[in-house]
C-alpha positions, 0 to 999 in steps of 0.5 A, spaced: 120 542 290 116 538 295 119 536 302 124 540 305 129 536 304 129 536 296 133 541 294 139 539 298 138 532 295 137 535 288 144 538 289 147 532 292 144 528 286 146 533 282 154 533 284 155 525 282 151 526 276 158 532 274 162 528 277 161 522 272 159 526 267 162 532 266 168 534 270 170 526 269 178 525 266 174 520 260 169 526 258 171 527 252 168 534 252 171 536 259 178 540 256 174 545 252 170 546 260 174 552 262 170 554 267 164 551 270 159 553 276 153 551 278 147 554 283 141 548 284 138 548 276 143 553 273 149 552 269 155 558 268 160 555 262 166 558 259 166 554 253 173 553 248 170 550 243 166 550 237 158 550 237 158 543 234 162 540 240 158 544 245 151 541 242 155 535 241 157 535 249 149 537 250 146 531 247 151 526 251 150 529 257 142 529 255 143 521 253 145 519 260 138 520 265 132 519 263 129 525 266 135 530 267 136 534 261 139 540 261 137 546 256 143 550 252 142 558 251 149 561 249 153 567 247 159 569 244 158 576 246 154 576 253 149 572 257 146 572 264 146 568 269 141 569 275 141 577 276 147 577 273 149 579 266 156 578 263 159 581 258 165 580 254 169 586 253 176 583 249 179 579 254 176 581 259 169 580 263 164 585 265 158 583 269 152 588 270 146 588 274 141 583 270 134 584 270 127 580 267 123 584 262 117 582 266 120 584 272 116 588 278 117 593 284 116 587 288 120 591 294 117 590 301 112 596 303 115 601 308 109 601 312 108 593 313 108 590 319 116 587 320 121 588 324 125 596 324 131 594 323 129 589 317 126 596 314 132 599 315 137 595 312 133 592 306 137 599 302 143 597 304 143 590 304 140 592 295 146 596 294 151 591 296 147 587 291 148 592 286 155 593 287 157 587 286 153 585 280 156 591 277 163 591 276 163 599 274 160 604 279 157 607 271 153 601 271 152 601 279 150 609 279 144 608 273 142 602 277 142 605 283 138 611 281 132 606 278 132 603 285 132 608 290 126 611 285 122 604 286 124 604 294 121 611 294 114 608 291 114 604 296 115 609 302 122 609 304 125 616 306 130 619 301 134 621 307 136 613 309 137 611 302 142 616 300 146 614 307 145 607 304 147 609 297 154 613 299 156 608 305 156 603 298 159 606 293 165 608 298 166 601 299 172 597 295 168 592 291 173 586 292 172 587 300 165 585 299 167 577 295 170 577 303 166 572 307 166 575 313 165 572 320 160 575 326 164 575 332 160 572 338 154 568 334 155 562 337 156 563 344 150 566 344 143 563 346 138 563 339 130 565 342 125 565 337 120 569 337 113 570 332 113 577 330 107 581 333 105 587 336 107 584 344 114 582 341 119 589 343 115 588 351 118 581 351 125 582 348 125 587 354 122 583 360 127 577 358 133 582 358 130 586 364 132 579 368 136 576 364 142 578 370 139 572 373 141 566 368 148 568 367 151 564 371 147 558 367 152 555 363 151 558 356 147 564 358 154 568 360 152 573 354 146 577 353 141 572 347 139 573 340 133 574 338 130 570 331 124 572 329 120 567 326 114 570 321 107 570 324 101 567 320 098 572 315 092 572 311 094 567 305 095 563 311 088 563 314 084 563 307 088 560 301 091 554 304 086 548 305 086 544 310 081 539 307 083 532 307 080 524 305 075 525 311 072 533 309 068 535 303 072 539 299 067 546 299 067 546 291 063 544 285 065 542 278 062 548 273 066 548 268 063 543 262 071 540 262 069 534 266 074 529 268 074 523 273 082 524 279 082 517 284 085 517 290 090 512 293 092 514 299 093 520 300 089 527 302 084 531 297 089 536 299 096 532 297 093 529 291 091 536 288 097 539 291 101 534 285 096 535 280 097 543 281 104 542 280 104 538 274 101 543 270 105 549 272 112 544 270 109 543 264 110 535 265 105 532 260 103 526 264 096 527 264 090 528 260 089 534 264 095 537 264 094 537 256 087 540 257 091 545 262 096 547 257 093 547 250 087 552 253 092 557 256 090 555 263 093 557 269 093 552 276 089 556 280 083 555 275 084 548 278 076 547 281 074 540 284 070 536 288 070 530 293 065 525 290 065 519 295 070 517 300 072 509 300 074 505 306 079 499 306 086 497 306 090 495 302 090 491 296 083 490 297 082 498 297 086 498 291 081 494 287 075 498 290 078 504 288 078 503 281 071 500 280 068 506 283 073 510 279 069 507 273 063 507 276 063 515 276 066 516 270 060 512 267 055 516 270 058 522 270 060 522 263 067 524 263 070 519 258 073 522 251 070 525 247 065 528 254 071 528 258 078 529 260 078 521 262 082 517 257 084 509 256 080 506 262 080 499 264 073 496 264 077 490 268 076 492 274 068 491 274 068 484 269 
């Protein structure tokens, strides 16, 4: 979602907008809303109403923005939500554990290099995922057995993981909806270290002399250490660190030509946005179309930086775009040829 904040602000835009126009008094449709929950861009309805008024409450809340639309799936029987399948057994809902048809054993491997104590409570932290979903221990006994199998195809050992499984099942399911408090967090200090093979002998040289800090204000108890994840390989060789000064190591080989401009910003953020584009389907440009009607994925993506132009301003602007029909000239992209489209010669008259 782009900045770091963007979701927060998407789910602050999101709460005025229900405020306004769903959960308002003068929504006419706001009676037949039996229960409403929202978690970032999906929606769980209790709907007491006819299937006319529930398309007609879809088409109001459509019309409001221009860019916020919202898609209906429903059910009279069940519906998923999130990981969540839940069924209607008379008057009464059930849930169970939901999963994707295109779902894959995507578990952390025993053998890669993260923290025991991660390794050791991923099993236990899963099983508390299941009890929850599942309102029956049927339910959560079949689920329970397909995941202990995928931990074993990952490396887990068997012993560890029917620990984990029968410290859960004897667990009372409404104990784990309890929001629990960890004692004595805030009173210590947070050291964050990135997790490497000298990690451990840090730790304990810290503790070692940690006697020394205690009569430091703040430092009475002993700390607690974050880890923070170190760089790996998709770091080193995927993410380029090209920008408007680099030459991007790529070049055009496919006959699907199209001329991209740049207004001041980097290769990097620039193709950034149109990657994004083409994997949230948003059809504002030629090549997203191009993209989408062939099948093609944004990693297909290769491009070259031609020219870089200096200059400020309105000035720069201008320039930019008299250069951006100078190479669309000269290296055909135009339609047919190409991907560039409605260009406007103005810039060079």
């Amino acid at each position: 979602m782009g900045c770091k904040f963007a979701p927060e602000l998407a789910n602050l835009f999101m709460d005025n907008f229900e405020q306004q126009h769903i959960l308002n008094e003068d929504n006419i449709y706001k009676t037949n809303i039996l229960e409403f929950k929202r978690y970032l861009d999906d929606i769980f309805i209790i709907w007491n109403g006819s299937e006319n008024e529930l398309f007609n409450f879809q088409q109001s809340i459509n019309s409001v923005h221009n860019t916020i639309k919202f898609e209906l799936n429903f059910d009279n029987a069940k519906i998923n939500f999130l990981d969540v399948l839940v069924v209607k057994k008379g008057v009464l809902l059930e849930t169970d554990l939901y999963r994707k048809e295109t779902d894959t054993n995507s578990l952390l491997r025993y053998d890669s290099f993260h923290p025991r104590h991660m390794k050791q409570n991923l099993p236990y932290s899963q099983f508390l995922r299941l009890r929850r979903n599942c309102s029956g221990l049927m339910e959560f006994d079949k689920h329970a057995k397909t995941l202990i199998e995928q931990f074993v195809v990952r490396g887990y050992p068997k012993k560890s993981l029917k620990q984990a499984y029968f410290k859960v099942r004897r667990m009372e399911r409404r104990s784990l909806f309890v929001k629990k408090e960890r004692e004595g967090i805030q009173t210590r200090m947070l050291i964050p270290i990135t997790f490497n093979g000298n990690t451990r002998h840090i730790q304990n040289a810290i503790l070692k002399y940690w006697n020394l800090l205690q009569d430091v204000p703040g430092c009475s108890n002993k700390p607690l250490f974050v880890y923070k994840r170190a760089k790996n390989l998709a770091d080193h060789l995927v993410h380029s660190k090209c920008t408007v000064q680099g030459i991007l190591p790529y070049s055009p080989q496919s006959r699907t030509k199209g001329n991209v401009p740049c207004y001041n910003c980097s290769v990097k953020t620039r193709i950034s946005e149109h990657r994004s584009c083409i994997r949230n389907r948003r059809m504002t440009a030629p090549m997203v179309e191009h993209f989408t009607l062939c099948n093609h994925s944004d990693t297909d993506i290769r491009f070259w930086t031609i020219e870089r132009v200096p200059g400020t301003g309105l000035h720069l602007e201008r320039k930019l775009r008299h250069r951006e029909l100078f190479w669309i000239y000269t290296l055909q992209t135009q339609k047919p040829h190409g991907l560039n489209d409605n260009c406007n010669w103005s810039a060079v008259l």
